[in-house]
C-alpha positions in Angstrom: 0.0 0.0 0.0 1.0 3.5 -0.8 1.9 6.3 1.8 0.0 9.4 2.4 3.2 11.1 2.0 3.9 9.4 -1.3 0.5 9.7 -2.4 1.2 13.5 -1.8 4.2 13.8 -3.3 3.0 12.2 -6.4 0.5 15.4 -6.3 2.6 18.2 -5.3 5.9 17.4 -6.9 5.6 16.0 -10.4 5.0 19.2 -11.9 1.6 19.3 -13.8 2.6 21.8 -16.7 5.5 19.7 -17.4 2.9 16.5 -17.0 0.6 17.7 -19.2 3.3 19.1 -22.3 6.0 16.1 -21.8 4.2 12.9 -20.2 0.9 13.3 -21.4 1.4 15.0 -24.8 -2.1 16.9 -24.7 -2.4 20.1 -26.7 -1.8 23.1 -25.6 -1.2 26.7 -26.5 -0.1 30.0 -24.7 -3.0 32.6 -25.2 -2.6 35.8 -23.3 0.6 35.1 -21.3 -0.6 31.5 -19.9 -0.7 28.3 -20.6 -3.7 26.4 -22.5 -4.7 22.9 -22.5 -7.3 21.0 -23.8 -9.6 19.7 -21.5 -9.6 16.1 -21.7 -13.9 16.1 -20.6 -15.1 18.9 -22.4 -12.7 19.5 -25.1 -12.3 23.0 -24.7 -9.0 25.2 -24.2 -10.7 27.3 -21.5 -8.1 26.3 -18.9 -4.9 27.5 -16.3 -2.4 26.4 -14.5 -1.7 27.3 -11.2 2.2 26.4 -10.0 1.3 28.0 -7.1 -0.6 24.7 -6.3 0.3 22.7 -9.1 -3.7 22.1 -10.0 -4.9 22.5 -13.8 -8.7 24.1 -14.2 -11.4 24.2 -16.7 -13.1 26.9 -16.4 -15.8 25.7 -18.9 -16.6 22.5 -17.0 -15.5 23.3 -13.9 -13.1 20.7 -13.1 -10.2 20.8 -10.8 -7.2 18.4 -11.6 -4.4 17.3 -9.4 -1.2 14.9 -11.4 -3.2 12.1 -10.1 -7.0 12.9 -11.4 -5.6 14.0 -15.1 -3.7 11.1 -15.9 -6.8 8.8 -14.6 -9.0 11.1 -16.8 -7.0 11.2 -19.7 -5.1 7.7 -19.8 -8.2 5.9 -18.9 -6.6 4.4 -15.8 -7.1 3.6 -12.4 -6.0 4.8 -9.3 -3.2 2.1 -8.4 -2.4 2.0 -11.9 -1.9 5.7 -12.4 0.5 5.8 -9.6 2.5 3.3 -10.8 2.7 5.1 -13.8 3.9 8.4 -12.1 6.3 7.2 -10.2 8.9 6.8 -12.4 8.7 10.3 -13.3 8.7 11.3 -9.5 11.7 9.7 -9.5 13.3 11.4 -12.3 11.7 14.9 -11.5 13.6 14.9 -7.7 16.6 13.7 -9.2 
């Protein structure tokens, strides 16, 4: 079983723009000095990311998503199988 702590830093310190450009390939633009993604549920580029708290938001559907949430949502996997797919790049992120 997985630690809170891990389960956390699987969260906090993959960091999600990099997720979202480099892991997860999804489109994306810059439009008005941030960066755009295409929301994987409603298809729309209505979207931020905050590195404050390292959380991507649609504004259009109003979906909060954490490293965790947008590789379930977008890779079509589960919870114990999206960690083990982020870890690896936990791994290479802290090193």
């Amino acid at each position: 079983m997985y630690t809170s702590e891990f389960l956390r830093k699987l969260r906090n310190d993959i960091e999600i723009g990099y997720l979202i450009r480099e892991v997860l390939k999804m489109p994306g633009k810059y439009s008005e000095g941030y960066f755009r993604f295409l929301c994987p549920l409603c298809f729309e580029f209505n979207t931020a990311v905050k590195k404050e708290t390292n959380l991507a938001r649609c504004f259009r559907c109003k979906e909060n998503f954490n490293t965790i949430d947008l590789v379930m949502v977008v890779c079509n996997l589960s919870f114990l199988d999206t960690v083990l797919f982020l870890e690896p790049f936990l791994n290479l992120y802290n090193s």
